[in-house]
N, C-alpha and C positions, 0 to 999 in steps of 0.2 A: 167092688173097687170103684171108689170117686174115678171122676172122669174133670177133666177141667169145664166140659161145657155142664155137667151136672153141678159141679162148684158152684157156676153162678146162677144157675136157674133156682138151684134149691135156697141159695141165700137169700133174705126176706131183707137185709140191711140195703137203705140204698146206696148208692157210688157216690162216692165224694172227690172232690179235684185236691190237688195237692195242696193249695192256698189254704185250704179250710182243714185238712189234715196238722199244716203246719201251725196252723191259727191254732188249732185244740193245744195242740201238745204247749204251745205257748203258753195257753194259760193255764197248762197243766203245772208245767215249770213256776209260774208266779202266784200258784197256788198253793204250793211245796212251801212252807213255814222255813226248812234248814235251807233253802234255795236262795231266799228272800232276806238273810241277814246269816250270813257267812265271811269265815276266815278261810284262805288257802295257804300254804303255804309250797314253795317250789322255787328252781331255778330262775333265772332271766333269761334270754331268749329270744332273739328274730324279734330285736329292740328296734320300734322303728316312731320318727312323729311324722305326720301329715304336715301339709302349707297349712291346712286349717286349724294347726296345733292340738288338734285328735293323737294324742299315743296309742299304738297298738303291739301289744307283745304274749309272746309266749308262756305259761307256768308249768316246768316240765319236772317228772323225777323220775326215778327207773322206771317207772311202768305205764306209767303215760303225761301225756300236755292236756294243758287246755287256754285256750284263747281267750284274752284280756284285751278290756278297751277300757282308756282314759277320756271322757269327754276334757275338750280345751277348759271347761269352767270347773274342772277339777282339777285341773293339770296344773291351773296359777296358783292353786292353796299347797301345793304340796310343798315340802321342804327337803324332800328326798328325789333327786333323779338316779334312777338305777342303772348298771348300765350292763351286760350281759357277761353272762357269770356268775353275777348277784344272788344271795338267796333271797327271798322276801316274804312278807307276809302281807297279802293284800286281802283287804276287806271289799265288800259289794254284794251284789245278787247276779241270781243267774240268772240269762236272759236268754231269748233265739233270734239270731238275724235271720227273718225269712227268707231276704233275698239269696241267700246260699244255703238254707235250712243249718243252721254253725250255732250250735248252740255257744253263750261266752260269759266270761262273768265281766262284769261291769262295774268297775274300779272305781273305789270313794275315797279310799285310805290305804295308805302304802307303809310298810318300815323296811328298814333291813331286820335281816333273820340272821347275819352272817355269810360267809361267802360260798356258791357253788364246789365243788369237788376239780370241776376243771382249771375254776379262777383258782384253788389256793394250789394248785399245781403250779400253774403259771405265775405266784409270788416265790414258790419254793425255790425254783428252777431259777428264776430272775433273780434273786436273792444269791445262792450260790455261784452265778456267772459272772455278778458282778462282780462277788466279791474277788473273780479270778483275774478282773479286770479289762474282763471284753469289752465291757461299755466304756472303759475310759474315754476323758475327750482327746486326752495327749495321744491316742491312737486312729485317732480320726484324721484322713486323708485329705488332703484338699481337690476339689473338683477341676477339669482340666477346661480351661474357657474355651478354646474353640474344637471340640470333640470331633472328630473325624467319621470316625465309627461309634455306634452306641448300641453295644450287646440288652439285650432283654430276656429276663426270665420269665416265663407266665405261658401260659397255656395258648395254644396258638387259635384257640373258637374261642376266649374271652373278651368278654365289654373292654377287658380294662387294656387289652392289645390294639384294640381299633381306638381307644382313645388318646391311646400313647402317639399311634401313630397320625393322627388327625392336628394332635398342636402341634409334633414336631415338622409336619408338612404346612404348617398355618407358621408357625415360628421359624423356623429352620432348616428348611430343604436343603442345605447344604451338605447335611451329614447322612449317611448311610445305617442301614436300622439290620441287625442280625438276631435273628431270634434265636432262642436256645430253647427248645419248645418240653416242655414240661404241665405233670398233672397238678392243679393247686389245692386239691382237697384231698381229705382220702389218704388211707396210709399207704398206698403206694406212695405218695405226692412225696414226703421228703426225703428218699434215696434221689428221685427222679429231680428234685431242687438244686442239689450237692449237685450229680452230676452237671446238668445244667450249668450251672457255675464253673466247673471245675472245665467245662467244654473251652469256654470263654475266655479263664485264663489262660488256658495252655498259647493261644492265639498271641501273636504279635501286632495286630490290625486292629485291636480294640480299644477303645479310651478311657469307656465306663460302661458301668454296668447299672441295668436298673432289675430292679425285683417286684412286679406290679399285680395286683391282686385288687378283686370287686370286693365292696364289701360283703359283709354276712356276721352272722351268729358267731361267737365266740370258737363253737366245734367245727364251724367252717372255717375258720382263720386258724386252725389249730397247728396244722403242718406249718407255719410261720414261726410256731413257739418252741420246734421239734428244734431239742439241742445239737442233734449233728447239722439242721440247716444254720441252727446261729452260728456255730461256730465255722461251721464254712462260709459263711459271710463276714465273719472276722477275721478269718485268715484268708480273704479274698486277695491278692495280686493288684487287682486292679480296685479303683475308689468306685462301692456299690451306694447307690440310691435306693430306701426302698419306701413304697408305694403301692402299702397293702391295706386296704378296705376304703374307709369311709374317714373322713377328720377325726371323731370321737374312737375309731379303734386304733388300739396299741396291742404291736407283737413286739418278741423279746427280737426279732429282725429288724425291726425299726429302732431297735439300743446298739447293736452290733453293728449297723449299715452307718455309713460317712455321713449322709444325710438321710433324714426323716421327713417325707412328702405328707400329707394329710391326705393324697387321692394318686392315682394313676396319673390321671392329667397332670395334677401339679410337680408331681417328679420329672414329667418332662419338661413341663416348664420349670424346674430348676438345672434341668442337666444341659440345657441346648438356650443361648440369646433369641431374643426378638431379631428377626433377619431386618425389620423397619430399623429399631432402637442403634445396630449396629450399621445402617446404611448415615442414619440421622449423626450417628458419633464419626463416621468415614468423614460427612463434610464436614463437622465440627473439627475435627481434627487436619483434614487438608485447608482451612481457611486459618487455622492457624497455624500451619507449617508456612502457608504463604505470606502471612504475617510475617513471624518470626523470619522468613529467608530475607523477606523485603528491608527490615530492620536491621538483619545483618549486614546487606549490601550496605544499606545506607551506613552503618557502621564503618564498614571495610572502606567505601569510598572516603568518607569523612579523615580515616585514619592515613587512608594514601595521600590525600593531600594535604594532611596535617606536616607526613612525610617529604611529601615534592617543598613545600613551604620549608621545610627546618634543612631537607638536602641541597636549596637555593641560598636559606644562608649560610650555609658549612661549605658550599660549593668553592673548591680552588679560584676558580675564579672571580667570583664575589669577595674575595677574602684577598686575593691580588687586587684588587679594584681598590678596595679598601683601602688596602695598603700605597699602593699608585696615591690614592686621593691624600692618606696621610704623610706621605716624602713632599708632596704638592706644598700639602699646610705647610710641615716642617720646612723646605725651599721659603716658600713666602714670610712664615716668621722668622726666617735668619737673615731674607731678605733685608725683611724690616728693621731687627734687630742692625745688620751693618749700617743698612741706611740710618739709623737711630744714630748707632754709634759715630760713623761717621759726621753727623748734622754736628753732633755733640763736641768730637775734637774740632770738627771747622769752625763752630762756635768759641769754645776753648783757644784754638787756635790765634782766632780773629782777635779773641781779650789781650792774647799775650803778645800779640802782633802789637794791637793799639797801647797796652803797657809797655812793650820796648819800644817803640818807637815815641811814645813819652819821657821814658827816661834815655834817650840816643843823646848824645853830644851834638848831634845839629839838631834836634828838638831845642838843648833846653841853648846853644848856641842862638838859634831863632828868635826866643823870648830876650834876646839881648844880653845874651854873656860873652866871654869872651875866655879864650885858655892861651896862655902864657905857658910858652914853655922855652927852654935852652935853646939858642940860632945853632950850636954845635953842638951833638949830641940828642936832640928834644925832648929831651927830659923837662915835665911839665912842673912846670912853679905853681907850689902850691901855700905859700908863703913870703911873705915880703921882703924876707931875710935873708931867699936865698937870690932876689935879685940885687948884687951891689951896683952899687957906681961904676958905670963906664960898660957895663955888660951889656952884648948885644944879647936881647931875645925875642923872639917868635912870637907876633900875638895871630891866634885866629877866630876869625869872626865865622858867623854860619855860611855868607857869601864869599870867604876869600882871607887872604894870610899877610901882611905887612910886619916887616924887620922894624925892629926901632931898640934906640942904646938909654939906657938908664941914668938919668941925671943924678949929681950929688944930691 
């Protein structure tokens, strides 16, 4: 019986470190002909790109993965971005990253192969829900602006709980945060989602719901695709948000929810205002309420003494004034009017004075006439005939009267 310290005394090979172990097998790998110009084909998978624009993804099928890397300078020729679910067929060689001893193949050329077993589940299912109408838009809720309370689904140790709750203390402190704590992967995960939900609505204190999930691989975000969680987010009570993976993933929760986030964070920045933006619109809004009241005064003032002005000439006694002033005029032009009149008769009068007193008998007696008339009786002669011979008569002069008898 070997013994471990006979092991190594009798071994004649000498020890090597791991770097050189790993070096071998490396170039054991890129000495391999089928290693060194190969096709694979398999699922998509814990799809991810670097800042450096390095792709690194998964190639899986029932029985095993194997790790793919896109250098950036292959990354710009492609014409295909896959996205997880996908089937593919990638071309490359196989290589070893020392630093983790990970053996990977090394990506030059990509196509689709058709789609994964999970993805054409998740068109089947999607296909069929729509067609029942869950996704309609005409069924989409509108979100409530100033939210009181904001229920959350999500597991209560995920990333994507602490970053819910980091913008809505950075944005919104005003609203209170209830978790409904649930698992997000895993087939427990969607009984324990529904419930979740169904906690929330029973509540009177809630205003929205959000649904928030980190990203992952397609089979991590699967429980989002589970038809009893869609349809309990379409028949949610309350208006859900949801806010599952990364911008590039889509669950069939994300068609059924009122709105669709691209990230955890950004669902809370949809569901709750900037507490700045809404202090910034307070004063916007209080400087033109003071406006607007200022303007109104000055209206209302305007129109009261439009009113004092129109109730000063309507006023009784403005209107007696008036009337005082016009019996004054009417007075003075009837004044005038008799004064007129009378100028006029005294005028008139004066003519007919100086015309009778032109044709009077001691007028035209003055001018040297003389009236004869009968000594008995005085009947005035006015003809030669009717004074005979021997008749006394009457002559008068304008000073005075002398009798005298009529000669043959």
């Amino acid at each position: 019986m070997w013994n471990q310290l006979d092991l190594f005394s009798s071994v004649a090979a000498p020890v090597h470190t791991v770097s050189e172990i790993t070096s071998h097998i490396r170039g054991l790998l890129e000495r391999e002909p089928l290693l060194q110009d190969l096709s694979v084909r398999g699922e998509v998978s814990n799809y991810s790109r670097s800042a450096s624009g390095h792709v690194y993804f998964t190639l899986k099928d029932t029985g095993a993965q194997l790790s793919c890397v896109i250098w950036r300078s292959v990354n710009r020729t492609l014409h295909f971005v896959p996205r997880p679910g996908d089937e593919v067929i990638a071309h490359g060689y196989i290589g070893l990253y020392e630093p983790s001893g990970r053996y990977q193949l090394y990506v030059d050329a990509l196509r689709p192969a058709g789609r994964g077993s999970l993805y054409q589940e998740f068109e089947r299912l999607k296909a069929r829900l729509e067609a029942e109408g869950l996704f309609a838009t005409q069924r989409k809720r509108p979100l409530p602006t100033l939210p009181r309370r904001i229920g959350v689904v999500t597991s209560p140790t995920a990333a994507a709980l602490r970053d819910v709750l980091h913008v809505l203390g950075r944005r919104y402190p005003l609203a209170t945060v209830l978790l409904s704590p649930t698992l997000v992967q895993g087939d427990a995960a969607p009984p324990q989602i529904v419930a979740a939900l169904a906690a929330l609505n029973a509540r009177d204190d809630v205003d929205v719901i959000l649904v928030v999930r980190g990203g992952g691989a397609l089979e991590d975000l699967w429980a989002f695709n589970d038809e009893r969680v869609v349809r309990a987010v379409a028949a949610s009570r309350l208006p859900v948000i949801s806010g599952v993976g990364h911008e590039t993933d889509f669950t069939l929760t994300d068609f059924a929810a009122d709105v669709r986030a691209p990230t955890p964070s950004a669902a809370a920045e949809v569901v709750a205002p900037d507490l700045a933006e809404l202090r910034d619109a307070l004063r916007q809004w209080s400087v033109r309420l003071e406006q607007a009241m200022a303007a109104h005064v000055d209206t209302a003032r305007a129109r009261v003494e439009q009113l004092r002005r129109t109730l000063a000439i309507l006023s009784p006694e403005r209107q007696l004034a008036g009337q005082r002033q016009r019996v004054d005029d009417l007075l003075a032009r009837a004044d005038l009017a008799v004064r007129h009149r009378l100028t006029s008769a005294q005028q008139r009068c004066t003519a007919l004075t100086a015309r009778v007193e032109a044709l009077s008998p001691d007028a035209v007696l003055a001018r040297g006439y003389v009236i004869a008339s009968q000594a008995v009786g005085g009947q005035v002669l006015i003809s030669s005939r009717q004074a005979e011979a021997g008749t006394v008569i009457s002559l008068r002069w304008h000073d005075g009267e002398r009798t005298a008898r009529v000669l043959p």
